[in-house]
ChimeraX commands (.cxc) that place a marker at each C-alpha (Angstrom):
marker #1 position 113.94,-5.94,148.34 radius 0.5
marker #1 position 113.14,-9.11,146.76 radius 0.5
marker #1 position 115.53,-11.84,146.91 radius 0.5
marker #1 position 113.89,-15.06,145.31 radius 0.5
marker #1 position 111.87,-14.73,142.17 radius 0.5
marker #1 position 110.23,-18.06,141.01 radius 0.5
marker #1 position 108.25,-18.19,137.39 radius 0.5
marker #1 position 106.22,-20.98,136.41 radius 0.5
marker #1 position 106.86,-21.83,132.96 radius 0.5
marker #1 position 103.29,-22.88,131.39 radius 0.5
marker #1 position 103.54,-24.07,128.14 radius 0.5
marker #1 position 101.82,-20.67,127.05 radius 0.5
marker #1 position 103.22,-18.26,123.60 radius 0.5
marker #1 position 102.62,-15.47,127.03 radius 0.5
marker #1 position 105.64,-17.33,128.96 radius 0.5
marker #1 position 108.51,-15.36,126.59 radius 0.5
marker #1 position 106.84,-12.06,128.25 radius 0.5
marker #1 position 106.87,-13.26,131.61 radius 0.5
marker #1 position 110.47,-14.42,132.03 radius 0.5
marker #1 position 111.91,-11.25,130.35 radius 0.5
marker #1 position 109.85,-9.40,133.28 radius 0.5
marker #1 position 110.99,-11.64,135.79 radius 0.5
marker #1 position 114.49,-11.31,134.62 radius 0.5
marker #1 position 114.56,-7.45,135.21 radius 0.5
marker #1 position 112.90,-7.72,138.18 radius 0.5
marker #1 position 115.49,-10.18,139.03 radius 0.5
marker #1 position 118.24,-7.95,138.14 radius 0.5
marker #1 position 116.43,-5.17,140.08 radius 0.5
marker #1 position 116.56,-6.61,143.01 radius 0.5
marker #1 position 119.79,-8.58,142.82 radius 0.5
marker #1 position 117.54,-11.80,143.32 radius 0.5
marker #1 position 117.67,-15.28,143.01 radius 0.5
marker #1 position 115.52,-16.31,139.95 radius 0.5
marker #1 position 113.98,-20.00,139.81 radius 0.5
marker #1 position 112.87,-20.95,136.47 radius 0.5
marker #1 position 110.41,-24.16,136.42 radius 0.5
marker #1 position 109.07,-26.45,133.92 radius 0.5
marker #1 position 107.03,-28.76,134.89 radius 0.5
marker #1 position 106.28,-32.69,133.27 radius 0.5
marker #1 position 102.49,-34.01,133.47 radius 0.5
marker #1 position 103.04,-37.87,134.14 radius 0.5
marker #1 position 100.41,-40.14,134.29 radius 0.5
marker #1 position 99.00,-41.82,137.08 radius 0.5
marker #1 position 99.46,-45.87,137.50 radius 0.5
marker #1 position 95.94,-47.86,136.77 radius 0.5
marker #1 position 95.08,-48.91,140.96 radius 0.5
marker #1 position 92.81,-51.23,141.89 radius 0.5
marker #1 position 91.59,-52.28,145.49 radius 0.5
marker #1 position 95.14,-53.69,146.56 radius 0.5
marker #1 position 98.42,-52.05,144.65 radius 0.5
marker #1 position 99.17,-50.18,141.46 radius 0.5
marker #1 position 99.42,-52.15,138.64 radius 0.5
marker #1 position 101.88,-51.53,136.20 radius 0.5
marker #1 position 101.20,-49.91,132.60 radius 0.5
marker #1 position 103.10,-51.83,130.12 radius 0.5
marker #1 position 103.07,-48.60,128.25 radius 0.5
marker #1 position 103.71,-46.47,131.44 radius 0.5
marker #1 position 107.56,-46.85,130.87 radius 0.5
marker #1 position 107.84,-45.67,127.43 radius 0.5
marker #1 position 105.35,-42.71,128.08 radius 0.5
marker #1 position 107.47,-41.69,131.08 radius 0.5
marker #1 position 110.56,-41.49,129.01 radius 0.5
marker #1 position 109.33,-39.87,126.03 radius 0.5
marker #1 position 107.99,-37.10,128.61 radius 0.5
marker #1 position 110.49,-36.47,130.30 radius 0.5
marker #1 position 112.75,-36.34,127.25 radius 0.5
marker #1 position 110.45,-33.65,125.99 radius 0.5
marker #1 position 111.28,-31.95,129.87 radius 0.5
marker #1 position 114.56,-32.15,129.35 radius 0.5
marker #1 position 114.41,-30.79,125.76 radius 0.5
marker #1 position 112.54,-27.69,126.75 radius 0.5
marker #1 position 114.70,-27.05,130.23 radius 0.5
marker #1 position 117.79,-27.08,127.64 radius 0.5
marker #1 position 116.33,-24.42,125.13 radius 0.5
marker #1 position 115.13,-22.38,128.65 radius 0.5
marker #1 position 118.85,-22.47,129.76 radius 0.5
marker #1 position 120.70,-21.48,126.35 radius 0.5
marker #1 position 117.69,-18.13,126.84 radius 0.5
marker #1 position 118.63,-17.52,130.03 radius 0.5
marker #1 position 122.79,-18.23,129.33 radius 0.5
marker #1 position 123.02,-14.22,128.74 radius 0.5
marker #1 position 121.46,-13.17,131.31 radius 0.5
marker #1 position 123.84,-11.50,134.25 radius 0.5
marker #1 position 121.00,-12.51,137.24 radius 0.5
marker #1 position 121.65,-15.90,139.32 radius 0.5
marker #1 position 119.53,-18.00,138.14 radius 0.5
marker #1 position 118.41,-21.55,137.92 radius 0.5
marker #1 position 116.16,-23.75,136.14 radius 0.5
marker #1 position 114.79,-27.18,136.49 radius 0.5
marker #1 position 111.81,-29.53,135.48 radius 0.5
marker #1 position 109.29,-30.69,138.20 radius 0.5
marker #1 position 107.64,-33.89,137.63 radius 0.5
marker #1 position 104.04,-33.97,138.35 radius 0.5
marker #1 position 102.13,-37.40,139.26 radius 0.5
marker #1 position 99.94,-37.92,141.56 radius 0.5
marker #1 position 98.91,-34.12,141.23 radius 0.5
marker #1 position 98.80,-31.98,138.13 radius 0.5
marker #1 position 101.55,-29.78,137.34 radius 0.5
marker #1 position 100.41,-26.23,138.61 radius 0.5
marker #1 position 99.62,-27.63,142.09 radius 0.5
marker #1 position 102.66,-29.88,142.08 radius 0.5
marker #1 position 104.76,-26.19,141.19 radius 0.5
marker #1 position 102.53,-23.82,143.98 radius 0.5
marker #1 position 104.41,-26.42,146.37 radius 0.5
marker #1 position 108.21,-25.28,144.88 radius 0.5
marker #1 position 107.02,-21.82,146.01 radius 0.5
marker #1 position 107.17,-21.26,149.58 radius 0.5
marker #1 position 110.18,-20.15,149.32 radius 0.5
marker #1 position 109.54,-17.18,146.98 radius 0.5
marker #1 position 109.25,-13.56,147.48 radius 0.5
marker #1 position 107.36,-13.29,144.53 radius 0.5
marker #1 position 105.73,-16.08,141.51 radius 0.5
marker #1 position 105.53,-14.49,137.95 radius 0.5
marker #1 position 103.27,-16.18,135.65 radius 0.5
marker #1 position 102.22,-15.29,132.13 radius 0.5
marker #1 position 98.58,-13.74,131.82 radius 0.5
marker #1 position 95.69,-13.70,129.59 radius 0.5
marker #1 position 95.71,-10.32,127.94 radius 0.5
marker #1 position 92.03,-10.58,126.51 radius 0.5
marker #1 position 93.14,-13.39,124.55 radius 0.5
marker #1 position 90.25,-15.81,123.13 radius 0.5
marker #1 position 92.56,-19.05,123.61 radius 0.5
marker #1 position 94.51,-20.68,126.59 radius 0.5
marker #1 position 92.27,-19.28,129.39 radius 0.5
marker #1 position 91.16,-22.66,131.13 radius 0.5
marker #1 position 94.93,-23.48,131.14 radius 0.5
marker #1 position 96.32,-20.26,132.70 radius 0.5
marker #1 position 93.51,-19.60,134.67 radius 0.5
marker #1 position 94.35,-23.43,136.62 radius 0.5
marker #1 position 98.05,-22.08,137.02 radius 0.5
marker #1 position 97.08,-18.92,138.08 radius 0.5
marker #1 position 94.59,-20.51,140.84 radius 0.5
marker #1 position 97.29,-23.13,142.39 radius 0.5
marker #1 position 99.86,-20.66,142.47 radius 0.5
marker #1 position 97.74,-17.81,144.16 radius 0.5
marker #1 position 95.83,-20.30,146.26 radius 0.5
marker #1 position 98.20,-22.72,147.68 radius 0.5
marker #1 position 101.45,-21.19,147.44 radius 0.5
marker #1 position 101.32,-18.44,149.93 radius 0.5
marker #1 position 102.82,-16.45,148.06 radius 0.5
marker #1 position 101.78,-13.24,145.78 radius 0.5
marker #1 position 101.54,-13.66,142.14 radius 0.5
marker #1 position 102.95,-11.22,139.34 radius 0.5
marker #1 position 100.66,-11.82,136.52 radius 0.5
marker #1 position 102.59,-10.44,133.35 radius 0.5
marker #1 position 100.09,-10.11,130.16 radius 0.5
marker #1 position 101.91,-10.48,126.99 radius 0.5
marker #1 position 103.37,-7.66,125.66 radius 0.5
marker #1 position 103.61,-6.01,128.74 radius 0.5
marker #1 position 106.85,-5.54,130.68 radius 0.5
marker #1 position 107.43,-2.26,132.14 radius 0.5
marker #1 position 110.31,-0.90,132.59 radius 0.5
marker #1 position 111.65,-1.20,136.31 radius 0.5
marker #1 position 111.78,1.40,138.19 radius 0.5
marker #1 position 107.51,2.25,137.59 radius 0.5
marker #1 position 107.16,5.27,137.27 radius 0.5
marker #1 position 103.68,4.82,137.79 radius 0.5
marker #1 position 101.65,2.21,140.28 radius 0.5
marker #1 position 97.74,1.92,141.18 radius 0.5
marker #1 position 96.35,-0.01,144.27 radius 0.5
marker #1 position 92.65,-1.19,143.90 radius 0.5
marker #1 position 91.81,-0.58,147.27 radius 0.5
marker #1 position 89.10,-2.84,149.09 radius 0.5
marker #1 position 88.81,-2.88,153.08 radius 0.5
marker #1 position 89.93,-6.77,153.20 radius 0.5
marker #1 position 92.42,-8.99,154.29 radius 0.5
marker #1 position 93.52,-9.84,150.63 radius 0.5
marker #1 position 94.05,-6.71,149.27 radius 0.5
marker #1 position 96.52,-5.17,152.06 radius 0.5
marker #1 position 97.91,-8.73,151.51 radius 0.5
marker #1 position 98.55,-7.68,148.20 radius 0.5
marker #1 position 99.92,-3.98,149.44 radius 0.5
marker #1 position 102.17,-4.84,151.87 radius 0.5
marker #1 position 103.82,-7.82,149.73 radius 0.5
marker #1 position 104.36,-5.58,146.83 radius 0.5
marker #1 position 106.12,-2.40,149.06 radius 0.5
marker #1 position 109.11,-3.16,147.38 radius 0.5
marker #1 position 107.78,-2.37,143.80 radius 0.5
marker #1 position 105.90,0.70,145.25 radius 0.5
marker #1 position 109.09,1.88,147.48 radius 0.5
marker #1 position 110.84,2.07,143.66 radius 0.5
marker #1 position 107.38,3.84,141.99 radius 0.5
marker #1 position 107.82,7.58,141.06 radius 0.5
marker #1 position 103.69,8.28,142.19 radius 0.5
marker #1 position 101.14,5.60,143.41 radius 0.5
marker #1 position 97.96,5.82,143.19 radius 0.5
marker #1 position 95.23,3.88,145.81 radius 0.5
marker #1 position 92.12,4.04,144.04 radius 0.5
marker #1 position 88.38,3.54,145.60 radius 0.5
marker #1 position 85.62,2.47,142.92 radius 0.5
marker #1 position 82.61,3.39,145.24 radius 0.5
marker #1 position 79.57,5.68,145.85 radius 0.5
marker #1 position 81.17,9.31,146.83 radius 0.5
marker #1 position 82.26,10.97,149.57 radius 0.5
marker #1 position 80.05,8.46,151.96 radius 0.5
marker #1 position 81.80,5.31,150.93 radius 0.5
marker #1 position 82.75,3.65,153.86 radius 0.5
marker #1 position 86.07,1.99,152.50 radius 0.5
marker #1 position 87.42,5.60,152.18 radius 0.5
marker #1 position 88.02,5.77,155.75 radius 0.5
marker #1 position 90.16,2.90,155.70 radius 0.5
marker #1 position 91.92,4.25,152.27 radius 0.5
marker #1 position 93.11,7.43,153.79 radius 0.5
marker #1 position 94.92,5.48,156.64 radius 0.5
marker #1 position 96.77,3.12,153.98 radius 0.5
marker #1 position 97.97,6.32,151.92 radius 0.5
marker #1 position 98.93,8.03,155.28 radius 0.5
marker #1 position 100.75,4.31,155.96 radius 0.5
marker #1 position 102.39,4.37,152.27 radius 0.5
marker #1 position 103.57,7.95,152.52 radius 0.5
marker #1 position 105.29,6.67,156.22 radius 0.5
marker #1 position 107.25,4.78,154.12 radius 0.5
marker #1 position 108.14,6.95,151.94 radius 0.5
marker #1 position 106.53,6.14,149.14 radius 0.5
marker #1 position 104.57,8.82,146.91 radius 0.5
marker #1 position 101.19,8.20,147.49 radius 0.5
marker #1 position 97.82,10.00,145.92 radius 0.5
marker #1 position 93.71,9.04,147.13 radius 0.5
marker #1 position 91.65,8.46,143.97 radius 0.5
marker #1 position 87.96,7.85,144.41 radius 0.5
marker #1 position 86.07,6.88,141.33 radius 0.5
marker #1 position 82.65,6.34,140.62 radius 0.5
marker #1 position 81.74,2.97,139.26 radius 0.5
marker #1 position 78.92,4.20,137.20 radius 0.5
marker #1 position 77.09,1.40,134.85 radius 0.5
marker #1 position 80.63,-0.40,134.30 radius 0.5
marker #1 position 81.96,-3.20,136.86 radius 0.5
marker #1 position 84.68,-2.34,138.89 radius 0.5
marker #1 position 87.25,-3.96,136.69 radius 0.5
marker #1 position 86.05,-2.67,133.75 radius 0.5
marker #1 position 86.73,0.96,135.60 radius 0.5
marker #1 position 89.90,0.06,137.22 radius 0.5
marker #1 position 91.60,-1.01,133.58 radius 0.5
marker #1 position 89.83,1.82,131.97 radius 0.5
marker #1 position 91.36,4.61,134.62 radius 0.5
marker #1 position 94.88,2.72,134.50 radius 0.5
marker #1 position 95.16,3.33,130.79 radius 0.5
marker #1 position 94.13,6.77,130.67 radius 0.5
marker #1 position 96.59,7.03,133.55 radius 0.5
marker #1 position 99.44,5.41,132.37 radius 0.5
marker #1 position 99.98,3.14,135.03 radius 0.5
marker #1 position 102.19,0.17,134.62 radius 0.5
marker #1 position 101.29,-2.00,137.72 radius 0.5
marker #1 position 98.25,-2.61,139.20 radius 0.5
marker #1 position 98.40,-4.01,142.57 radius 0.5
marker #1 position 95.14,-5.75,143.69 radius 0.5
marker #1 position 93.86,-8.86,146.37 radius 0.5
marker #1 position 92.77,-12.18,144.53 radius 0.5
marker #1 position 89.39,-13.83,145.51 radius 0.5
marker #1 position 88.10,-12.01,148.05 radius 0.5
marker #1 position 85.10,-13.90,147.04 radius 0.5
marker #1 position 84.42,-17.73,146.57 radius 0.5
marker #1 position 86.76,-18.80,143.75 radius 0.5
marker #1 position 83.70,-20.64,142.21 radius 0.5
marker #1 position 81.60,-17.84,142.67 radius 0.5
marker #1 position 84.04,-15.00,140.90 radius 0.5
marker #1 position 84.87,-17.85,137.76 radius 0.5
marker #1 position 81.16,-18.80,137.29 radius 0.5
marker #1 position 79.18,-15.67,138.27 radius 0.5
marker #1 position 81.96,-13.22,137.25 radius 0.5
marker #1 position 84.23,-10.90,139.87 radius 0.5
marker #1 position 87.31,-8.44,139.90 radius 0.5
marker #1 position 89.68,-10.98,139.82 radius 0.5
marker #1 position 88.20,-12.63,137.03 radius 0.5
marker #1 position 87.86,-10.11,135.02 radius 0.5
marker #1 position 91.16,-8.61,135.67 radius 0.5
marker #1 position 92.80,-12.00,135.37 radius 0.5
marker #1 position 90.92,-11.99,131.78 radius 0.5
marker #1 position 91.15,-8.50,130.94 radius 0.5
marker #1 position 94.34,-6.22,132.32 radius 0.5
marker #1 position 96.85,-5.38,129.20 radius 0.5
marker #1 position 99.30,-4.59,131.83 radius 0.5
marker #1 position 101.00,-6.54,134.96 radius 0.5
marker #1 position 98.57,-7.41,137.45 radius 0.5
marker #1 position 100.25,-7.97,141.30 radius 0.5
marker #1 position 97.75,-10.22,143.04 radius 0.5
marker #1 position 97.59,-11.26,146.86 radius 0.5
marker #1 position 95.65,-13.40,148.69 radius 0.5
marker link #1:1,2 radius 0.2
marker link #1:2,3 radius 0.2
marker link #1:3,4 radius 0.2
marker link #1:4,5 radius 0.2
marker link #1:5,6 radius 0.2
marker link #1:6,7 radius 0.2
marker link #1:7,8 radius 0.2
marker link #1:8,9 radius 0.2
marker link #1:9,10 radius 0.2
marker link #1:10,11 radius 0.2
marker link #1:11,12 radius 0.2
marker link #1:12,13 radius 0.2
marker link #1:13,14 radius 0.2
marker link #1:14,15 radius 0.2
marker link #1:15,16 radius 0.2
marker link #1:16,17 radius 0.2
marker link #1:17,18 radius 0.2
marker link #1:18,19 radius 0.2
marker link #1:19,20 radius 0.2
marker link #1:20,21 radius 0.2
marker link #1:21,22 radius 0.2
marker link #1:22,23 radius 0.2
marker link #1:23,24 radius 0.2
marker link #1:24,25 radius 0.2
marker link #1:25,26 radius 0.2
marker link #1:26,27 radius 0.2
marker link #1:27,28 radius 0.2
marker link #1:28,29 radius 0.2
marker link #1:29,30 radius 0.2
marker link #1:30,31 radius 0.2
marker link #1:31,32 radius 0.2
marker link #1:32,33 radius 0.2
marker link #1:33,34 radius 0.2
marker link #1:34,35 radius 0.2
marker link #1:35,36 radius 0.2
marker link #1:36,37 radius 0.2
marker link #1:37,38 radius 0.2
marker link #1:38,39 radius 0.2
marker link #1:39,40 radius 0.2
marker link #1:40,41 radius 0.2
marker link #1:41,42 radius 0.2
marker link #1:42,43 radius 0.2
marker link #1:43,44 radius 0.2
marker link #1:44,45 radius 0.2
marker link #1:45,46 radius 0.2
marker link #1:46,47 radius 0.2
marker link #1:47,48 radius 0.2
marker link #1:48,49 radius 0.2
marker link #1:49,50 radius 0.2
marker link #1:50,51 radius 0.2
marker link #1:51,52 radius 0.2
marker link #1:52,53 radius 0.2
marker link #1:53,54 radius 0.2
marker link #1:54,55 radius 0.2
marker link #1:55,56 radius 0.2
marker link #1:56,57 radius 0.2
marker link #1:57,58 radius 0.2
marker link #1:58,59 radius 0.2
marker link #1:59,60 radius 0.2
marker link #1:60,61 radius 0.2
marker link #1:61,62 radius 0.2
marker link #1:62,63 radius 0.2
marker link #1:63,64 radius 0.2
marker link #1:64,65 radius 0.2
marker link #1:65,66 radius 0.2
marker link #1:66,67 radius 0.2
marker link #1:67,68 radius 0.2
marker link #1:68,69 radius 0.2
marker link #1:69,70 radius 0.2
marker link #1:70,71 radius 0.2
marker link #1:71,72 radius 0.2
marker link #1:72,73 radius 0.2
marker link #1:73,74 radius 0.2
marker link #1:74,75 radius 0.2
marker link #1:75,76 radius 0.2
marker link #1:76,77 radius 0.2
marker link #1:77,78 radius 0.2
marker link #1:78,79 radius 0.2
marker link #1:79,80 radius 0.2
marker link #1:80,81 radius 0.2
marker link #1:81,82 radius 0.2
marker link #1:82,83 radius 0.2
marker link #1:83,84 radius 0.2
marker link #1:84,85 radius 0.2
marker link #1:85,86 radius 0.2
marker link #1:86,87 radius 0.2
marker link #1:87,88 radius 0.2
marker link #1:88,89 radius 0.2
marker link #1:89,90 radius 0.2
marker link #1:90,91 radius 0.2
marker link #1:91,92 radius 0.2
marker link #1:92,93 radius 0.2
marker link #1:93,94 radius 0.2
marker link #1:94,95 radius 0.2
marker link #1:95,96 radius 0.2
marker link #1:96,97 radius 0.2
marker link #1:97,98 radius 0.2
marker link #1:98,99 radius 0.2
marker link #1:99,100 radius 0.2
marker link #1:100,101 radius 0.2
marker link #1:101,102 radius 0.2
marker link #1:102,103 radius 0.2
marker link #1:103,104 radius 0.2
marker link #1:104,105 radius 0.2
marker link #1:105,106 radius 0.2
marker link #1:106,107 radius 0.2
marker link #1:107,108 radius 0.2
marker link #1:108,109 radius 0.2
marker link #1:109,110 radius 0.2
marker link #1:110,111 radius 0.2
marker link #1:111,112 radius 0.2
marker link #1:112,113 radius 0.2
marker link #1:113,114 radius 0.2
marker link #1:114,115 radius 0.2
marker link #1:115,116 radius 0.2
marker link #1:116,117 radius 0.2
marker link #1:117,118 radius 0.2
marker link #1:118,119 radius 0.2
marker link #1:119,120 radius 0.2
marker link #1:120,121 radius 0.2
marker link #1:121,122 radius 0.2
marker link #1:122,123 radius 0.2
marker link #1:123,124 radius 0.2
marker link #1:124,125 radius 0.2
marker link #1:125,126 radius 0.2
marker link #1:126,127 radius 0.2
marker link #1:127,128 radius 0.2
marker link #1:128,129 radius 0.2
marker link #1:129,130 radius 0.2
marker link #1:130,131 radius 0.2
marker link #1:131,132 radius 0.2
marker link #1:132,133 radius 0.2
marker link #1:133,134 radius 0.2
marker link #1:134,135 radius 0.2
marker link #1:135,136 radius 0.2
marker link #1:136,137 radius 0.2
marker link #1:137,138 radius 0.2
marker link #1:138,139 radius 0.2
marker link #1:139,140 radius 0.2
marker link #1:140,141 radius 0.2
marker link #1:141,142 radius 0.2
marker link #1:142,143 radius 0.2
marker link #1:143,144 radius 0.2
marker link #1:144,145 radius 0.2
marker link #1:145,146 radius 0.2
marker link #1:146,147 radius 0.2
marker link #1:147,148 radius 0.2
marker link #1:148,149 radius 0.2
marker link #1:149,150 radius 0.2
marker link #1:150,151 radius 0.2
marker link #1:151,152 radius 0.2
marker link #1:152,153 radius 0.2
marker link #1:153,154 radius 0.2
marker link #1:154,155 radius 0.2
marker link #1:155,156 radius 0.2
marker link #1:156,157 radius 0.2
marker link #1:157,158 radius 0.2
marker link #1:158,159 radius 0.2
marker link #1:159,160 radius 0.2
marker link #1:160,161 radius 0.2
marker link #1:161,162 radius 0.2
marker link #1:162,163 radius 0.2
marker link #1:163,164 radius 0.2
marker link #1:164,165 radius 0.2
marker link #1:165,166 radius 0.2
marker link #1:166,167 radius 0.2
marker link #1:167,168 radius 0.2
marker link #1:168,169 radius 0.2
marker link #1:169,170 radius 0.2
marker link #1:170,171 radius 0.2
marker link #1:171,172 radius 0.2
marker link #1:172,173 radius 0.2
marker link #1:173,174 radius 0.2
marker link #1:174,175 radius 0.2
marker link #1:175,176 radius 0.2
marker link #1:176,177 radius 0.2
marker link #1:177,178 radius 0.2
marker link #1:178,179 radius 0.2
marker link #1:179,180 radius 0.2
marker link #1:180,181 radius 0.2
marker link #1:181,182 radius 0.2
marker link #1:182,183 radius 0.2
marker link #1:183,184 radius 0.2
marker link #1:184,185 radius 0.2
marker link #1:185,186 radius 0.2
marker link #1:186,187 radius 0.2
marker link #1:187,188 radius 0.2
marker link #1:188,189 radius 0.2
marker link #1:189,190 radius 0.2
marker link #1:190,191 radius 0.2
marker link #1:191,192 radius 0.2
marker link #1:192,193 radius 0.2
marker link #1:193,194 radius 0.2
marker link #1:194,195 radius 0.2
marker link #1:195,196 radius 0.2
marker link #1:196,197 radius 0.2
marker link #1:197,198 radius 0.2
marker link #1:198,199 radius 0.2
marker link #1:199,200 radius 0.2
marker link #1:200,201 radius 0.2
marker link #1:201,202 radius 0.2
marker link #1:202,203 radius 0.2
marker link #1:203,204 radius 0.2
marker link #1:204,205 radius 0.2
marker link #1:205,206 radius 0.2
marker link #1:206,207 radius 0.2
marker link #1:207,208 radius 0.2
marker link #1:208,209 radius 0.2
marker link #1:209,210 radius 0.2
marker link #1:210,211 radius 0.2
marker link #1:211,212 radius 0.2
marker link #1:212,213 radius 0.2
marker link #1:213,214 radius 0.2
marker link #1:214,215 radius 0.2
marker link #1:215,216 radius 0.2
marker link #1:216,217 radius 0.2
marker link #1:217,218 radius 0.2
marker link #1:218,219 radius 0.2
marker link #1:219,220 radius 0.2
marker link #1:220,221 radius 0.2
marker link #1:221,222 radius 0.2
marker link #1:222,223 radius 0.2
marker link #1:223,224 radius 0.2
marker link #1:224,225 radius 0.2
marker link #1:225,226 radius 0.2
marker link #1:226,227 radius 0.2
marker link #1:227,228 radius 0.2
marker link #1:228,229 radius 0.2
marker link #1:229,230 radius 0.2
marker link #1:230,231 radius 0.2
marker link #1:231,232 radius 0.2
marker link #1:232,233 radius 0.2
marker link #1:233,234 radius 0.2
marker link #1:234,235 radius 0.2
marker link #1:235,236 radius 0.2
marker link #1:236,237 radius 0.2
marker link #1:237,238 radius 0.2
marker link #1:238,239 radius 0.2
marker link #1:239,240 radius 0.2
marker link #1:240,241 radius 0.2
marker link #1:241,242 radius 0.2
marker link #1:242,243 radius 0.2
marker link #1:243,244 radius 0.2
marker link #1:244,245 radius 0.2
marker link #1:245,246 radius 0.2
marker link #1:246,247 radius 0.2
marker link #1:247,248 radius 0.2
marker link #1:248,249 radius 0.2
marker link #1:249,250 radius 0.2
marker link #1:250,251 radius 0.2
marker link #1:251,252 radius 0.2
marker link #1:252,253 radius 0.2
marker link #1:253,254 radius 0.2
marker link #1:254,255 radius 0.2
marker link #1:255,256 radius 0.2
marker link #1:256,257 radius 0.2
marker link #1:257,258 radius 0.2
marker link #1:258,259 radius 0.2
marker link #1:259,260 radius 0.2
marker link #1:260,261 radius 0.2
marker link #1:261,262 radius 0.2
marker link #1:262,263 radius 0.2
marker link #1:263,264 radius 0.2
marker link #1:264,265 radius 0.2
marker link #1:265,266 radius 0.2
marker link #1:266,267 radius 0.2
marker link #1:267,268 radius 0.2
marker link #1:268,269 radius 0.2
marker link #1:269,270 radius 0.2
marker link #1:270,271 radius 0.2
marker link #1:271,272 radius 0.2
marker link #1:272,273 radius 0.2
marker link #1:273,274 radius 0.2
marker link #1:274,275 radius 0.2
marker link #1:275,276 radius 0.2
marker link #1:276,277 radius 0.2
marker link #1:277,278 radius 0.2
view
């Protein structure tokens, strides 16, 4: 069971999505959920011996934070009705931007929800910076929630994209509590055939799910001319599945954004929740 939920609140039209999610997970799970804005402050002009002071820094700090404040009040009359224990406060960010200054409210969370992309044109750069501090620095797992996607909890359907490495059974063994609740999961290997050598170690993580009760099934796909994401989305919607559960830059960060990678693209792509570890 999860017990502390934290959501970054980004500024995004996606966020509405998210904390409805996060709230039924919340309720789920009898959890604590920690709702966080965040305020982008600028830095103080240095030079070689102190800060100097912006004559202008003042009133910019206060009209910030009185936009903070403004927001955290129309988050807590939303979140009034809610039943879960919750609470909700503004970070202030200034000497690092606000989604690295949040990854550091995180270490004490089971789990970080943050709005996603959902093939959208717009907001990308922006989410894809939250999504990177919060998976990268946190320590934590990330619950990327598309908009207009929020399952209904329990899943009745799950699907592991199942690579041999350290961030994907990362990614497995932080979401058991989501798969322990699943009616079927599915671990599915994009690969080659029969031959492919991450089917050995597939077998032993479904034999390792279904020790734990949980209602596992081997799928092993053929990538054909599409890139694994594109196969992985395209199987989970034919599929039905309502949470994919996959490891985060299992490549170089710069590589996957500027070359193109799963995470990338599913980061970019997935119309349904996407449960990243790293």
């Amino acid at each position: 069971m999860y017990k502390d939920l934290m959501i970054a609140m980004t500024g995004d039209a996606g966020d509405a999505d998210a904390l409805r999610l996060a709230v039924k997970l919340a309720a789920r799970h009898s959890a604590r959920l920690a709702v966080l804005e965040s305020v982008d402050l600028p830095v103080p002009i240095g030079h070689a011996w102190d800060l100097v002071p912006d004559p202008t820094c003042g009133a910019v700090y206060e009209e910030l934070r009185e936009h903070g404040q403004q927001r955290l009040a129309d988050l807590k009359n939303r979140l009034d009705d809610e039943t879960v224990s919750w609470d909700a406060r503004v970070v202030e960010a200034l000497y690092a931007d606000a989604p690295h200054t949040v990854a550091r409210e995180a270490f004490d969370a089971d789990v970080c929800v943050l709005a996603g992309i959902g093939g959208r044109a717009h907001g990308v750069a922006a989410l894809h910076a939250w999504f990177t501090a919060l998976l990268l620095e946190s320590g934590r797992p990330l619950l990327v929630v598309p908009p207009n996607s929020g399952p209904a909890l329990p899943l009745r359907r799950a699907m592991i994209a199942w690579q041999p490495t350290r961030q994907t059974t990362r990614a497995v063994h932080d979401a058991l509590p989501l798969l322990a609740e699943a009616g079927l999961v599915e671990l599915v290997v994009i690969g080659q055939g029969d031959d492919d050598p991450a089917l050995d170690s597939a077998r032993r993580m479904v034999a390792h799910l279904v020790r734990h009760s949980i209602p596992t099934d081997l799928v092993s796909l053929r990538g054909g001319d599409r890139d694994v994401a594109a196969a992985l989305l395209d199987y989970a919607e034919r599929s039905g599945v309502q949470l994919l559960v996959a490891g985060g830059y299992g490549h170089s960060r710069l590589r996957e954004w500027v070359l193109g990678g799963v995470t990338r693209e599913l980061l970019q792509s997935a119309q349904l929740p996407v449960f990243f570890g790293h």
